[in-house]
C-alpha positions, -999 to 999 in steps of 0.1 A, spaced: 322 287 -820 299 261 -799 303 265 -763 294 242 -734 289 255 -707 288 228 -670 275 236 -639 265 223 -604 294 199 -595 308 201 -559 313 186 -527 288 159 -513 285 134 -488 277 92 -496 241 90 -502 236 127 -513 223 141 -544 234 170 -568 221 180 -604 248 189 -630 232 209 -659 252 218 -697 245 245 -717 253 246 -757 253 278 -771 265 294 -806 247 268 -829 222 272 -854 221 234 -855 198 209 -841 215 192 -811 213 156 -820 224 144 -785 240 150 -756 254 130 -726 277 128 -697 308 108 -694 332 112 -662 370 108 -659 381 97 -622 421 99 -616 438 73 -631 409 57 -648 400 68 -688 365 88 -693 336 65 -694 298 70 -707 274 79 -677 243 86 -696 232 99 -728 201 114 -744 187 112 -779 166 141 -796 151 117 -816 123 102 -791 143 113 -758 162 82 -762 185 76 -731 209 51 -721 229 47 -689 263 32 -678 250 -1 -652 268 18 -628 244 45 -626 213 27 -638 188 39 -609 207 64 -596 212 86 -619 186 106 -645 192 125 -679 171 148 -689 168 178 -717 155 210 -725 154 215 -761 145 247 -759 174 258 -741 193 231 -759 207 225 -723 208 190 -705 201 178 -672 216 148 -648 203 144 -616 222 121 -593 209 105 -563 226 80 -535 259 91 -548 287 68 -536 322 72 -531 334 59 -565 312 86 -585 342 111 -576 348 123 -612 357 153 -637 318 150 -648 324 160 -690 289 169 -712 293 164 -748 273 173 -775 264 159 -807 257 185 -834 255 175 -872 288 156 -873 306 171 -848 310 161 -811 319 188 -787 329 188 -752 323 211 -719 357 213 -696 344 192 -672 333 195 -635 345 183 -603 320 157 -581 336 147 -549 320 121 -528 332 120 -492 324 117 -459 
């Protein structure tokens, strides 16, 4: 069974960083992409940034656009998002999700609080 595995979520103050990374493991199929959406309370998930195995094609939500980077390691089929001058509204459940033949599948999620 695919599993997705999230880390690096936690606490952080307006204008601080923190990476999240995703791990998918149990495939013998070629990760076709994989991305982050986020879920704050009482809003539905939304895209944050995705990335393409074909080309390392990425595109962001315009709410992250120069804040944010997604990256990959194909090798460790495992994917990256740095985020930089976090702001109060980037408080989510950060989700990765992964792209494999036809199939999407999703991590459980980890908590990013912004506050002060």
């Amino acid at each position: 069974q695919v599993q997705l595995v999230e880390s690096g979520g936690g606490l952080v103050q307006p204008g601080g960083s923190l990476r999240l990374s995703c791990a998918v493991s149990n495939t013998i199929f070629r990760v076709n992409a994989m991305g982050w959406y986020r879920q704050a309370p009482g809003k539905q998930r939304e895209l944050v940034a995705m990335i393409r195995r074909v080309g390392d094609a990425t595109n962001y939500a315009d709410s992250v656009k120069g804040r944010f980077t997604i990256s990959r390691d194909s090798a460790k089929n495992t994917v990256y998002l740095q985020m930089n001058s976090l702001k109060l509204e980037d408080t989510a459940v950060y989700y990765c999700k992964a792209q494999i033949e036809f199939s999407d599948y999703w991590g459980e999620g980890t908590l990013v609080t912004v506050s002060s």
